[in-house]
PyMOL Python script that loads the backbone (N, CA, C, O; Angstrom):
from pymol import cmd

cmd.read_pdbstr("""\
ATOM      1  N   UNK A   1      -2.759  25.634  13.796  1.00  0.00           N
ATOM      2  CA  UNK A   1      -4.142  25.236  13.642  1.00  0.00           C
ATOM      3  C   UNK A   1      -4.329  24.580  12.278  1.00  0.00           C
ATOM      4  O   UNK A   1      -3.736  24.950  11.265  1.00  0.00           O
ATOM      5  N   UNK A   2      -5.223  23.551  12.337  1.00  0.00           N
ATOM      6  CA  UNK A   2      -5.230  22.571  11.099  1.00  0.00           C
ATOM      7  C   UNK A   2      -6.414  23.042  10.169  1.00  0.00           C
ATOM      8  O   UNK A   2      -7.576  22.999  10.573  1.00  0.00           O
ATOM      9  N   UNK A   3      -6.002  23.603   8.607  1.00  0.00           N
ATOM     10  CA  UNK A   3      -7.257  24.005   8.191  1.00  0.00           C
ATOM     11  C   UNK A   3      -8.135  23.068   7.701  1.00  0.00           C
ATOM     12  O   UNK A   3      -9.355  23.147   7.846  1.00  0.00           O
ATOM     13  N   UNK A   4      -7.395  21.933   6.964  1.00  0.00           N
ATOM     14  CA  UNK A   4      -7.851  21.021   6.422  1.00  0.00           C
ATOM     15  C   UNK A   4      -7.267  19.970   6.451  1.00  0.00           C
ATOM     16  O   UNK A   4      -6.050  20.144   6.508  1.00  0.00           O
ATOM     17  N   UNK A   5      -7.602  18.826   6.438  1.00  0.00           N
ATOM     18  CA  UNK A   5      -6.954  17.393   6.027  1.00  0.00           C
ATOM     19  C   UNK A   5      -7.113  16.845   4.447  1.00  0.00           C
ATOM     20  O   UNK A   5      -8.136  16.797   3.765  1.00  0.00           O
ATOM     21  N   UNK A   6      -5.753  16.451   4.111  1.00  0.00           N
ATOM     22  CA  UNK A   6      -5.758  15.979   2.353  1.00  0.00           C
ATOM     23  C   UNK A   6      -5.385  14.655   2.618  1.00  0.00           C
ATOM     24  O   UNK A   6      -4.651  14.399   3.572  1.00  0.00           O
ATOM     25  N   UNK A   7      -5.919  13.585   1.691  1.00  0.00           N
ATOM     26  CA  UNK A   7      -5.707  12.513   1.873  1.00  0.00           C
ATOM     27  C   UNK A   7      -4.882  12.336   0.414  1.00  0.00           C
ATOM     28  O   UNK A   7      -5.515  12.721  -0.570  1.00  0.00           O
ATOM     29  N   UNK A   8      -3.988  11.976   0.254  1.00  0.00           N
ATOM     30  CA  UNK A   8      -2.782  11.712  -1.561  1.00  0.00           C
ATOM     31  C   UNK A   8      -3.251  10.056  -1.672  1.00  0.00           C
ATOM     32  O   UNK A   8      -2.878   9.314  -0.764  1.00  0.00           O
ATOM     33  N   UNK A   9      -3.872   9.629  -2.522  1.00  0.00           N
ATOM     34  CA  UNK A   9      -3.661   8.432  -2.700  1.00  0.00           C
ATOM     35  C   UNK A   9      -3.123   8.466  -4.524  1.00  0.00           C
ATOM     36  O   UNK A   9      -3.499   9.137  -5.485  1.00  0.00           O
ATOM     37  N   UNK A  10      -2.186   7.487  -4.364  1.00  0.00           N
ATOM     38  CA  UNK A  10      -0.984   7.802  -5.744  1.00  0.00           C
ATOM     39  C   UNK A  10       0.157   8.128  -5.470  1.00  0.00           C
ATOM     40  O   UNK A  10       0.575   8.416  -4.348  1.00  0.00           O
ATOM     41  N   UNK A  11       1.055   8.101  -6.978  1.00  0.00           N
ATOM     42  CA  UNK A  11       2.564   8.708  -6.259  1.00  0.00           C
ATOM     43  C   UNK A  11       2.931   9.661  -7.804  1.00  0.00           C
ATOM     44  O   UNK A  11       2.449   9.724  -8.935  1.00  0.00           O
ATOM     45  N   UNK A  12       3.874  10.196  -7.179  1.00  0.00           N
ATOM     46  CA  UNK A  12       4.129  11.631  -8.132  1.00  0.00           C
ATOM     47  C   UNK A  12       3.878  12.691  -7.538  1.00  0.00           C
ATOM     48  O   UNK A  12       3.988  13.785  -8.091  1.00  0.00           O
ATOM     49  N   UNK A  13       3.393  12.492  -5.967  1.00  0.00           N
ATOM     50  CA  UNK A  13       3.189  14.050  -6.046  1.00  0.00           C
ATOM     51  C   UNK A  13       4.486  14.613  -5.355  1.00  0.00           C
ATOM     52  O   UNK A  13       5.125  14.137  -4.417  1.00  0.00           O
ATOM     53  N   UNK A  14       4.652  15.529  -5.936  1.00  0.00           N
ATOM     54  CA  UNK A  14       5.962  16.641  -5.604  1.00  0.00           C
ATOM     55  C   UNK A  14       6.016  16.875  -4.156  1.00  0.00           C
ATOM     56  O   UNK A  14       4.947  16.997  -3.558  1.00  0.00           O
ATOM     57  N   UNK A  15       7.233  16.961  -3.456  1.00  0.00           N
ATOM     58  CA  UNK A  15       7.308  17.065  -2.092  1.00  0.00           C
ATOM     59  C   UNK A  15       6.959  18.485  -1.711  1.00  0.00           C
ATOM     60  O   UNK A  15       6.386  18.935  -0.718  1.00  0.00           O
ATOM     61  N   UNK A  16       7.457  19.049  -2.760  1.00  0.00           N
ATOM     62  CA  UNK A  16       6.838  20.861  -2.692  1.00  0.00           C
ATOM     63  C   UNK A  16       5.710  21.168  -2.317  1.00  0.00           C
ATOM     64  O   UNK A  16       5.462  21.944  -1.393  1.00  0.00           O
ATOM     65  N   UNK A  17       4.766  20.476  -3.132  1.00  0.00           N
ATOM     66  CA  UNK A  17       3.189  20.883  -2.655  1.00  0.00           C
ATOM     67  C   UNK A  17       3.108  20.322  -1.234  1.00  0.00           C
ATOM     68  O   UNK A  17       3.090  21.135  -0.311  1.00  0.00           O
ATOM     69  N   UNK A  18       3.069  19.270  -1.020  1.00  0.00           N
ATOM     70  CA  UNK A  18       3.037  18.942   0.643  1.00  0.00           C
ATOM     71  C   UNK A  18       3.548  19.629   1.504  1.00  0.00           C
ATOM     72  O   UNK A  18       2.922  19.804   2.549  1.00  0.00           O
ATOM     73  N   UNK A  19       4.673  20.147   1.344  1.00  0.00           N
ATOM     74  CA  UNK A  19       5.482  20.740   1.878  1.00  0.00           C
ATOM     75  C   UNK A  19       4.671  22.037   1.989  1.00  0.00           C
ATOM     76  O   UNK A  19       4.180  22.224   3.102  1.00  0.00           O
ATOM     77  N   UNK A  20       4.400  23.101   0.922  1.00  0.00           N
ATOM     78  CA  UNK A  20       3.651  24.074   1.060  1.00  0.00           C
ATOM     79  C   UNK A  20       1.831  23.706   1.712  1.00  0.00           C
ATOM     80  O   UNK A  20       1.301  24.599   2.374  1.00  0.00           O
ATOM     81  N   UNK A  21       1.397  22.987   1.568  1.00  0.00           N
ATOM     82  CA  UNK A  21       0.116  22.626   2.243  1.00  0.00           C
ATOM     83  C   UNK A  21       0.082  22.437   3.883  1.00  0.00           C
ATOM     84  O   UNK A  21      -0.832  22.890   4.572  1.00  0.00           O
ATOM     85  N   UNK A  22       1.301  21.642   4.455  1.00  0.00           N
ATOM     86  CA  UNK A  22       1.867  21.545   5.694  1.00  0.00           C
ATOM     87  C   UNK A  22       1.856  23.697   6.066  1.00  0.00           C
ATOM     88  O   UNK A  22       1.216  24.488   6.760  1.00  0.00           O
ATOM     89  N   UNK A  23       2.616  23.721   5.402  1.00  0.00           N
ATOM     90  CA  UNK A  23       2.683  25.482   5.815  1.00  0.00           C
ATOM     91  C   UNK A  23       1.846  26.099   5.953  1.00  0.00           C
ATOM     92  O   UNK A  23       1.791  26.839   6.936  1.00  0.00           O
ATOM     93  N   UNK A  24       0.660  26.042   4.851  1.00  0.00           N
ATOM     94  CA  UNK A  24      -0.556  26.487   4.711  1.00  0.00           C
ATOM     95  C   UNK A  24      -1.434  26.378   5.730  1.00  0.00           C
ATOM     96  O   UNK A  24      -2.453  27.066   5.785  1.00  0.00           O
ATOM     97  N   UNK A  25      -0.969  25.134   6.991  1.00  0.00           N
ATOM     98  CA  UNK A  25      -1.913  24.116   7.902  1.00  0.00           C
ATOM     99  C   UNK A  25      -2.580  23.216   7.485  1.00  0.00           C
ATOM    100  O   UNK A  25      -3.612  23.035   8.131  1.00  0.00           O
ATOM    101  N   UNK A  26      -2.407  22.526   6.610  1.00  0.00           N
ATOM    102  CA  UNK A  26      -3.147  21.663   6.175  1.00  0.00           C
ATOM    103  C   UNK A  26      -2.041  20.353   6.965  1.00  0.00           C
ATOM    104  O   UNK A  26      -0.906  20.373   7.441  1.00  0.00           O
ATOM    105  N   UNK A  27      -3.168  19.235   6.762  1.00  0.00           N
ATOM    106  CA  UNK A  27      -2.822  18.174   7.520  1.00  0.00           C
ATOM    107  C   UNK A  27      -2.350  16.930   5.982  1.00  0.00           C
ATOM    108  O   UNK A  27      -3.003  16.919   4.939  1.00  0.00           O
ATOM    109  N   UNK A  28      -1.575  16.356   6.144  1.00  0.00           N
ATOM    110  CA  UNK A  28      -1.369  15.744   4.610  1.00  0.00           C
ATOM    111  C   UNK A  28      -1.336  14.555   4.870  1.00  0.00           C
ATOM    112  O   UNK A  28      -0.302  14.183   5.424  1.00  0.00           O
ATOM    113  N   UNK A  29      -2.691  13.219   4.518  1.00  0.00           N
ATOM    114  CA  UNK A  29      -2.108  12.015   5.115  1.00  0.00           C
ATOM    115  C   UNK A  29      -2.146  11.253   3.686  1.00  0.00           C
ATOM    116  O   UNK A  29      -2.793  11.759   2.769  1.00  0.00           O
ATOM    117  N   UNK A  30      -1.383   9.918   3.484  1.00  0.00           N
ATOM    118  CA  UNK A  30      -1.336   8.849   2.123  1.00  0.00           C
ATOM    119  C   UNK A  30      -1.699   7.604   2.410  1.00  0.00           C
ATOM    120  O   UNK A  30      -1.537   7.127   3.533  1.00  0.00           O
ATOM    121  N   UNK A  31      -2.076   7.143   1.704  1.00  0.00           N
ATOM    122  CA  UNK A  31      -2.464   5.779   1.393  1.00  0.00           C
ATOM    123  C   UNK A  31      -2.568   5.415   0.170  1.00  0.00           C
ATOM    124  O   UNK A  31      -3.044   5.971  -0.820  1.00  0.00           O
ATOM    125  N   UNK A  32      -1.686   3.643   0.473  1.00  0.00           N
ATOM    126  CA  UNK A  32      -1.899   3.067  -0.714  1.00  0.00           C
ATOM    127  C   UNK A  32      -2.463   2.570  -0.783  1.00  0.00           C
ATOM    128  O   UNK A  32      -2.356   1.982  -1.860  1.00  0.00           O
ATOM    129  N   UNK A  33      -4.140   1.930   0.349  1.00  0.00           N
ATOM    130  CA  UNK A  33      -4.941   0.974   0.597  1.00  0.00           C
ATOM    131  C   UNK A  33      -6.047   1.182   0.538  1.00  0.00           C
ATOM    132  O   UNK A  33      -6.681   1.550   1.526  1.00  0.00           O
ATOM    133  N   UNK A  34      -6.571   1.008  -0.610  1.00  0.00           N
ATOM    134  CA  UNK A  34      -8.607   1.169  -0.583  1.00  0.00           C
ATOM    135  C   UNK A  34      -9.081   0.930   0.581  1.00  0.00           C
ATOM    136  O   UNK A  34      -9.858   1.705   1.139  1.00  0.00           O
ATOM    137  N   UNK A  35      -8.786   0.127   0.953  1.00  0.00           N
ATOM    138  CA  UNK A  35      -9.547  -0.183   2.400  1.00  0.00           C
ATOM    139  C   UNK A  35      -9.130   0.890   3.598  1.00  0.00           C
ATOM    140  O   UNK A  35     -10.094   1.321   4.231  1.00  0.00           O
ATOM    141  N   UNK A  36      -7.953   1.329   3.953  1.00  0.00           N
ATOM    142  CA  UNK A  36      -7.350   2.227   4.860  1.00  0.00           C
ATOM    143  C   UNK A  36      -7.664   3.861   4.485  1.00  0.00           C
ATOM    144  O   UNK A  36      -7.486   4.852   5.193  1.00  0.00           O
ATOM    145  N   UNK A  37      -8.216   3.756   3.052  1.00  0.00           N
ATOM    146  CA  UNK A  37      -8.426   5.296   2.471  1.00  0.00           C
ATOM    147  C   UNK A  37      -9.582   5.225   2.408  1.00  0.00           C
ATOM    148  O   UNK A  37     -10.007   6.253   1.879  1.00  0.00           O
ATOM    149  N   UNK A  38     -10.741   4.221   2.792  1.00  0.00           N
ATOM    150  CA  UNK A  38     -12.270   4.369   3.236  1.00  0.00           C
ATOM    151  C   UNK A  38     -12.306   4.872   4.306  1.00  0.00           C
ATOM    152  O   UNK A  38     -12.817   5.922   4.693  1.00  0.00           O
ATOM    153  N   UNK A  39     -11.557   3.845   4.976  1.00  0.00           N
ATOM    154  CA  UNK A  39     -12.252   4.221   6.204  1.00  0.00           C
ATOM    155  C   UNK A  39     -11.993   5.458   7.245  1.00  0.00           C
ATOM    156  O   UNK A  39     -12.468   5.909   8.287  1.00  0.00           O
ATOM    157  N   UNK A  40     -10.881   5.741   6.256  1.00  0.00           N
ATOM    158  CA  UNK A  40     -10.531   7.920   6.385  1.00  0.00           C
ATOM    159  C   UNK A  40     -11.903   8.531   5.863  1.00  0.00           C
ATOM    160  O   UNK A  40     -12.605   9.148   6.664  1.00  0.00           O
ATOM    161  N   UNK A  41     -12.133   8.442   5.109  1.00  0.00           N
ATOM    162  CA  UNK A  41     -13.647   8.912   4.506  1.00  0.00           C
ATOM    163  C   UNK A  41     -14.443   8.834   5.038  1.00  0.00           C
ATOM    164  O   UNK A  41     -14.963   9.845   5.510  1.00  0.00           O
ATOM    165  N   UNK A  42     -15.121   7.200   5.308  1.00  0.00           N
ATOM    166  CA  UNK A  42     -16.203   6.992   6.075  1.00  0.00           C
ATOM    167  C   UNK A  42     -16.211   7.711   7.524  1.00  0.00           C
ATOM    168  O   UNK A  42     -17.224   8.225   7.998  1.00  0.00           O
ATOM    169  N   UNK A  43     -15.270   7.689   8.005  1.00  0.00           N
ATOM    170  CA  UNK A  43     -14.869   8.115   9.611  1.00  0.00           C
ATOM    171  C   UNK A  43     -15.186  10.303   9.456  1.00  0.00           C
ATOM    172  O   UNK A  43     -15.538  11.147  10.280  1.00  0.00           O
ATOM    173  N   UNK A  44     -14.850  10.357   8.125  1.00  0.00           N
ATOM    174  CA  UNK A  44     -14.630  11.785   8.463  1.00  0.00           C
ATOM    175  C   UNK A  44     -13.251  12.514   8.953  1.00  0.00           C
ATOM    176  O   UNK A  44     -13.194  13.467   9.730  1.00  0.00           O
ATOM    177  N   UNK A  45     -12.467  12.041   8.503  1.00  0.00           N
ATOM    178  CA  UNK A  45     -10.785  12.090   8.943  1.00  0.00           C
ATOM    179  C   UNK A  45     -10.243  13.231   7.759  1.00  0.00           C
ATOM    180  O   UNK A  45      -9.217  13.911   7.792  1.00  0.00           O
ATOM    181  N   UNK A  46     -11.288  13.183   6.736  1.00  0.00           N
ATOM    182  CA  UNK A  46     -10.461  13.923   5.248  1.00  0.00           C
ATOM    183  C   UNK A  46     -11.314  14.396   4.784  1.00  0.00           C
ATOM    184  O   UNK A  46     -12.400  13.819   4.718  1.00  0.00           O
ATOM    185  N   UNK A  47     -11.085  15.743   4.254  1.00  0.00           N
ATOM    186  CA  UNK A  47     -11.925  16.744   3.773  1.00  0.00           C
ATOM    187  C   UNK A  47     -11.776  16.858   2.206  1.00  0.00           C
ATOM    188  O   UNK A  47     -12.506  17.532   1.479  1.00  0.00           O
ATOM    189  N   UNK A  48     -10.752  16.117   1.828  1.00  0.00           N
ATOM    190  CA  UNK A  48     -10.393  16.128   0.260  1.00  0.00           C
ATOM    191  C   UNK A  48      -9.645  15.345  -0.324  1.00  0.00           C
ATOM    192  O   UNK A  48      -8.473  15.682  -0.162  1.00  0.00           O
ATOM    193  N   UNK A  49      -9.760  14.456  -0.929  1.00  0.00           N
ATOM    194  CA  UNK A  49      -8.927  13.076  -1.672  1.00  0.00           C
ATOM    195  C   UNK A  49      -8.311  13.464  -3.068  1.00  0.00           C
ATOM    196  O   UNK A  49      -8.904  13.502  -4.147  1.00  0.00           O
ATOM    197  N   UNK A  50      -7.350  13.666  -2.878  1.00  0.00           N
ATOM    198  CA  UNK A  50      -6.644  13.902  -4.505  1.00  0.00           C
ATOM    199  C   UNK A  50      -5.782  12.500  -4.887  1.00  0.00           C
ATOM    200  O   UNK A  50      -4.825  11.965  -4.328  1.00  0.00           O
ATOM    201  N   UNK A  51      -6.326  12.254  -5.737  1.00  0.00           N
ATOM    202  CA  UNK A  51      -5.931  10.828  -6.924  1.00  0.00           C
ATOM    203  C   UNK A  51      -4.817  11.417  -7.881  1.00  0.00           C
ATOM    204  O   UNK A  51      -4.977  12.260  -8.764  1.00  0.00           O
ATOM    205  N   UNK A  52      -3.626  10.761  -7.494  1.00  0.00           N
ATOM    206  CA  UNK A  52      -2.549  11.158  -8.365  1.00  0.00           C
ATOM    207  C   UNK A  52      -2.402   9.757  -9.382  1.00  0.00           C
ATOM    208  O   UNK A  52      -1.831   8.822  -8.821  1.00  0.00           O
ATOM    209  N   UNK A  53      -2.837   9.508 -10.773  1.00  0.00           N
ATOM    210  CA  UNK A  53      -2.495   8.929 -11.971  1.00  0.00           C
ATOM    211  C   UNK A  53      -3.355   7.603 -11.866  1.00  0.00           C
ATOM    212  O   UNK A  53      -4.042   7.529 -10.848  1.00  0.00           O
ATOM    213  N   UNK A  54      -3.420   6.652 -12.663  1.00  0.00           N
ATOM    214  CA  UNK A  54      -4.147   5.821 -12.362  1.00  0.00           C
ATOM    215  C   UNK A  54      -4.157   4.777 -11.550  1.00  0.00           C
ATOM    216  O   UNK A  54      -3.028   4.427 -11.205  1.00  0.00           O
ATOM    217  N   UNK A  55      -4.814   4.311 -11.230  1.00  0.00           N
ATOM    218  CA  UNK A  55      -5.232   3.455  -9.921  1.00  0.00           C
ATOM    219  C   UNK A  55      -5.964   2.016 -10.940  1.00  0.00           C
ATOM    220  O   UNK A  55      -6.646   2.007 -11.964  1.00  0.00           O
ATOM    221  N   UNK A  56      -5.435   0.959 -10.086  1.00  0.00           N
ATOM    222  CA  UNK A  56      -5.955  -0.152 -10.442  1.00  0.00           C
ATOM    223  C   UNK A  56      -7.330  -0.409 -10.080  1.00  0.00           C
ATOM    224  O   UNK A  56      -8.073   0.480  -9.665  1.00  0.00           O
ATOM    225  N   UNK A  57      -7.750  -1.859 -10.260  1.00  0.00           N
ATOM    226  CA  UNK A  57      -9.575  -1.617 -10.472  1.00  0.00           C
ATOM    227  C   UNK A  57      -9.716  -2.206  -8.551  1.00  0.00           C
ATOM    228  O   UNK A  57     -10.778  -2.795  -8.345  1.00  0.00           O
ATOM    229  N   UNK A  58      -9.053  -2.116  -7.652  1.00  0.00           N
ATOM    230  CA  UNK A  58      -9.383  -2.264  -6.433  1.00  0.00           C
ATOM    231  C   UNK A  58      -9.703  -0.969  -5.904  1.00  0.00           C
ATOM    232  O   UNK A  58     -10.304  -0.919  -4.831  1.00  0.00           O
ATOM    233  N   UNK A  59      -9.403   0.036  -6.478  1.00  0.00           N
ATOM    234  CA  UNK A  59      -9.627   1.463  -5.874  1.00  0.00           C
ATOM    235  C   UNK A  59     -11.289   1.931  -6.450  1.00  0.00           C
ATOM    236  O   UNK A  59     -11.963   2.904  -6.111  1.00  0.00           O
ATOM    237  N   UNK A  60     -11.606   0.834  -7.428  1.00  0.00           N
ATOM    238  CA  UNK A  60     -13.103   1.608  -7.966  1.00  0.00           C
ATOM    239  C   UNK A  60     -14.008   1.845  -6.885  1.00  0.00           C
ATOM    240  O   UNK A  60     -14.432   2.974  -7.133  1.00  0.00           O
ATOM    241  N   UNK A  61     -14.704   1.344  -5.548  1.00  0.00           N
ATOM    242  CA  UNK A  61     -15.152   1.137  -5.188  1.00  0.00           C
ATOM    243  C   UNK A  61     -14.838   2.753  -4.587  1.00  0.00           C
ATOM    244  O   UNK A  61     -15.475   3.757  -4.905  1.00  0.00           O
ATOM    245  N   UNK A  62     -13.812   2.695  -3.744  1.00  0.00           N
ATOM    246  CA  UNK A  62     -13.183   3.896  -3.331  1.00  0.00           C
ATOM    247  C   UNK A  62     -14.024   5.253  -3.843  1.00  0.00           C
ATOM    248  O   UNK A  62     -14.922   5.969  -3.400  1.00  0.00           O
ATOM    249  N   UNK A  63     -13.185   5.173  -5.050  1.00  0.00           N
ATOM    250  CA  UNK A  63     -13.292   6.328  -6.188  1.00  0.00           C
ATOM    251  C   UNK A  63     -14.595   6.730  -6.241  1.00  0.00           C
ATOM    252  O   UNK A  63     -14.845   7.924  -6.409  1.00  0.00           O
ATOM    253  N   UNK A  64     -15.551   5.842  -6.113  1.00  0.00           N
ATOM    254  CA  UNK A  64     -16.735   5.919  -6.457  1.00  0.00           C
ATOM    255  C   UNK A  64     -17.463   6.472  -5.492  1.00  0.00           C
ATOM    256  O   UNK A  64     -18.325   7.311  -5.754  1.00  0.00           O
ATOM    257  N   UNK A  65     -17.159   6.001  -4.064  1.00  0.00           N
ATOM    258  CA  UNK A  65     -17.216   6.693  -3.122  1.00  0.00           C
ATOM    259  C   UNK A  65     -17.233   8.425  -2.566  1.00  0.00           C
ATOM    260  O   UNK A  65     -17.993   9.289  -2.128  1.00  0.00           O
ATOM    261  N   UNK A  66     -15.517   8.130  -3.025  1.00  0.00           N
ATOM    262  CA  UNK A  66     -15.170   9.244  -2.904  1.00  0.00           C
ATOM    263  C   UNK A  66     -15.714  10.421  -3.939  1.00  0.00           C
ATOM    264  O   UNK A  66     -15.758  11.632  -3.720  1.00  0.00           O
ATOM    265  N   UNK A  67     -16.053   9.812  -4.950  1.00  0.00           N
ATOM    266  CA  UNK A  67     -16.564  11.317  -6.002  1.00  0.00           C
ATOM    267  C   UNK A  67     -18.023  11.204  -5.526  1.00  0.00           C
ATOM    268  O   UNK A  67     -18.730  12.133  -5.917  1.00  0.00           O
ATOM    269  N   UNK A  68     -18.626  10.284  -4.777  1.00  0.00           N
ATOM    270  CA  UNK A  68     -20.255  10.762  -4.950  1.00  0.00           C
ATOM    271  C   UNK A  68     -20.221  11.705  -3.470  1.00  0.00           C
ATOM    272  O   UNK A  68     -21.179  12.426  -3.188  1.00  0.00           O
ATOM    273  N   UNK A  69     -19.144  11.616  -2.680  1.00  0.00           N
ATOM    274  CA  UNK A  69     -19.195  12.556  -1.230  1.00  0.00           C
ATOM    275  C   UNK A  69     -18.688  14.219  -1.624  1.00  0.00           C
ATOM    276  O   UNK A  69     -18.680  15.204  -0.886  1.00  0.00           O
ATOM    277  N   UNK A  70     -18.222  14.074  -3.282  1.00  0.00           N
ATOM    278  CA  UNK A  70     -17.837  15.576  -3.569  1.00  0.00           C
ATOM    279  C   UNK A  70     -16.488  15.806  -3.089  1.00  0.00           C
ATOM    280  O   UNK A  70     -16.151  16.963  -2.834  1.00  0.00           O
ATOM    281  N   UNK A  71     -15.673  14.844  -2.935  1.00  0.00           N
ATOM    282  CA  UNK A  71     -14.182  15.349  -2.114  1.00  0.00           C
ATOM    283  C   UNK A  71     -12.912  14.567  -2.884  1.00  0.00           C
ATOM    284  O   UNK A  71     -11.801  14.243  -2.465  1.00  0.00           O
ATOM    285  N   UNK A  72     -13.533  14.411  -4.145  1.00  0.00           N
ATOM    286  CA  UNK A  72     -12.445  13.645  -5.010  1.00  0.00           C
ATOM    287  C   UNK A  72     -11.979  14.578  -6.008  1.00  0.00           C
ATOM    288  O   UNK A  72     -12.750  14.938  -6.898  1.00  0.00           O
ATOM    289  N   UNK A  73     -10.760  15.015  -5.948  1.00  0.00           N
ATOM    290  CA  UNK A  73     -10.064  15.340  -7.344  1.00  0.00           C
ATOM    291  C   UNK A  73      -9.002  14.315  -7.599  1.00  0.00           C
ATOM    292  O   UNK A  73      -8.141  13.814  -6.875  1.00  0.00           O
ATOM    293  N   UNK A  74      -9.381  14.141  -9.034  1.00  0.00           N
ATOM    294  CA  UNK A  74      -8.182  13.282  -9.647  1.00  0.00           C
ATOM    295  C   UNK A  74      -7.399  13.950 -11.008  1.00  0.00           C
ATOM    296  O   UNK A  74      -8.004  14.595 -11.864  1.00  0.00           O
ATOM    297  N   UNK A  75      -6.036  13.690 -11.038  1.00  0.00           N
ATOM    298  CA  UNK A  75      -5.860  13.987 -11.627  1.00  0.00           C
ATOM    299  C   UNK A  75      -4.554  13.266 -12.237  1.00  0.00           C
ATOM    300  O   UNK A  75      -3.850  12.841 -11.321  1.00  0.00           O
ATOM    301  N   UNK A  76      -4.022  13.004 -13.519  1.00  0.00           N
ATOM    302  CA  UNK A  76      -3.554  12.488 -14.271  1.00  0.00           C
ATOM    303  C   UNK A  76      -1.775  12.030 -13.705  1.00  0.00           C
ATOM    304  O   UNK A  76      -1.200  11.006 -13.334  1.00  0.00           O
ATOM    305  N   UNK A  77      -1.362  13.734 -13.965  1.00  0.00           N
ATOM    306  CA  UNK A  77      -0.206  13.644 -13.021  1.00  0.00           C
ATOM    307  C   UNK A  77      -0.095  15.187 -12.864  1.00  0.00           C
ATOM    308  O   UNK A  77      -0.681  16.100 -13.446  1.00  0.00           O
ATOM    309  N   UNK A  78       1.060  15.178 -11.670  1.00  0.00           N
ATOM    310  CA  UNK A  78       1.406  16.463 -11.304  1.00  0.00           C
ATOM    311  C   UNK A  78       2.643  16.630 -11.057  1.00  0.00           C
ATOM    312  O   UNK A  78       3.084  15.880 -10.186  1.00  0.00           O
ATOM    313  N   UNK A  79       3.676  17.667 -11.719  1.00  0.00           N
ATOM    314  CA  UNK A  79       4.327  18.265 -11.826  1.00  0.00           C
ATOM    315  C   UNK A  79       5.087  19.736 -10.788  1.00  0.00           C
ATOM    316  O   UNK A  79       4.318  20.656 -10.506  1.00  0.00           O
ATOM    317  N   UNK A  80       6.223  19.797 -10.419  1.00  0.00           N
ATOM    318  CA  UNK A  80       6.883  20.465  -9.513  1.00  0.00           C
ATOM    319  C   UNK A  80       7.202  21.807 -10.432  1.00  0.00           C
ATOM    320  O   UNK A  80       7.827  21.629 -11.478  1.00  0.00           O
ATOM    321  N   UNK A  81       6.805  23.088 -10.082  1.00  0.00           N
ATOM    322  CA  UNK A  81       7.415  24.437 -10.920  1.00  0.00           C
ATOM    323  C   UNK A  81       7.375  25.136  -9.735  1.00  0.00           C
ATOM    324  O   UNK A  81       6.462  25.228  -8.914  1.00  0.00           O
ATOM    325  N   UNK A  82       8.886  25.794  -9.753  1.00  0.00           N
ATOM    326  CA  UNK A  82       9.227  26.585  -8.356  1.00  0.00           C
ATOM    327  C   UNK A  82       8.447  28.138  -8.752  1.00  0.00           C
ATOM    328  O   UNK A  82       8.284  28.747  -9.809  1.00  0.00           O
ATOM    329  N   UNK A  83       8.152  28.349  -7.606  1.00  0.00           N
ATOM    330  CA  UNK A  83       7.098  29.815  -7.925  1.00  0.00           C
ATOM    331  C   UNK A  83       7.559  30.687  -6.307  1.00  0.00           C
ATOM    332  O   UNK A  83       7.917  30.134  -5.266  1.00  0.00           O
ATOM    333  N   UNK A  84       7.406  32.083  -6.547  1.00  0.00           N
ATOM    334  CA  UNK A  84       7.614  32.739  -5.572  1.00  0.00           C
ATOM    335  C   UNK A  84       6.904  32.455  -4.388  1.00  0.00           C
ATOM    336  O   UNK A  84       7.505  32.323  -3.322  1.00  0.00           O
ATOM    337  N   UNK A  85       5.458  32.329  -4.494  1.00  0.00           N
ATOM    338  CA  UNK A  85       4.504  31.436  -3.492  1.00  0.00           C
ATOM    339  C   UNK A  85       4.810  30.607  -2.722  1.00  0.00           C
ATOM    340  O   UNK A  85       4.535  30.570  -1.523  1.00  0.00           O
ATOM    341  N   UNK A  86       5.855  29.305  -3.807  1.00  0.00           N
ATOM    342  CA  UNK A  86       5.672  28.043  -3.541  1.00  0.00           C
ATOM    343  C   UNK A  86       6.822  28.265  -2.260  1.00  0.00           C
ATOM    344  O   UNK A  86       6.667  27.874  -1.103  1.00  0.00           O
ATOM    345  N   UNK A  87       8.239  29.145  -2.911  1.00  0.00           N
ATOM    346  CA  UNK A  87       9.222  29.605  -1.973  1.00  0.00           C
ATOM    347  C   UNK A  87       9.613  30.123  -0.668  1.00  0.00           C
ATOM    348  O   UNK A  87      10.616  29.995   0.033  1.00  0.00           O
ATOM    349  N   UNK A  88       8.170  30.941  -0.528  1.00  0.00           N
ATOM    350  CA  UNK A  88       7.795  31.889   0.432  1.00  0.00           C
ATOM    351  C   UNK A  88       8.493  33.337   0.425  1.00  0.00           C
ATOM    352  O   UNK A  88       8.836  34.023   1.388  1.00  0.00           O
ATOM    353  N   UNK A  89       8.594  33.581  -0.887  1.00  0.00           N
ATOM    354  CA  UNK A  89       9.158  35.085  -1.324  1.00  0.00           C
ATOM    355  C   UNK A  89       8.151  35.617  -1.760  1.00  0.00           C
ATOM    356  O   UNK A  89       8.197  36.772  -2.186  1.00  0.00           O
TER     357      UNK A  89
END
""", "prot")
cmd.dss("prot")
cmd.show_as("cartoon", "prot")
cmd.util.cbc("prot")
cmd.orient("prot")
């Protein structure tokens, strides 16, 4: 059962976390296309947009979007640390 849908737009993110979010049930989709990562939004396809590092000025529109619907985290970069959690120990 799917708890949530994440939309990754960016790169860096660790295969771990996906990997553990997939486990979790979460649904994990990417895009590199402002236009293809609207219309996930607009449609209602994604419950949460995480922005991995910076994005050029075609994504403003997006971004802007996406933070006034409340479902944008961005963040700089992200980093892989193995954890008992992450392992399933």
């Amino acid at each position: 059962m799917k708890n949530s849908t994440l939309l990754i737009v960016g790169v860096g993110v660790p295969s771990e976390l996906t990997e553990v979010l997939a486990k979790a049930g979460c649904e994990v989709q990417r895009s590199d296309s402002p236009l293809t990562a609207a219309i996930a939004l607009v449609r209602g396809d994604v419950d949460l947009v995480l922005m991995v590092g910076p994005q050029d000025e075609s994504w403003n529109d997006f971004t802007d979007a996406a933070f006034a619907t409340g479902k944008l985290v961005s963040v700089e970069s992200l980093i892989a640390i193995p954890t008992a959690l992450a392992n399933g120990l």
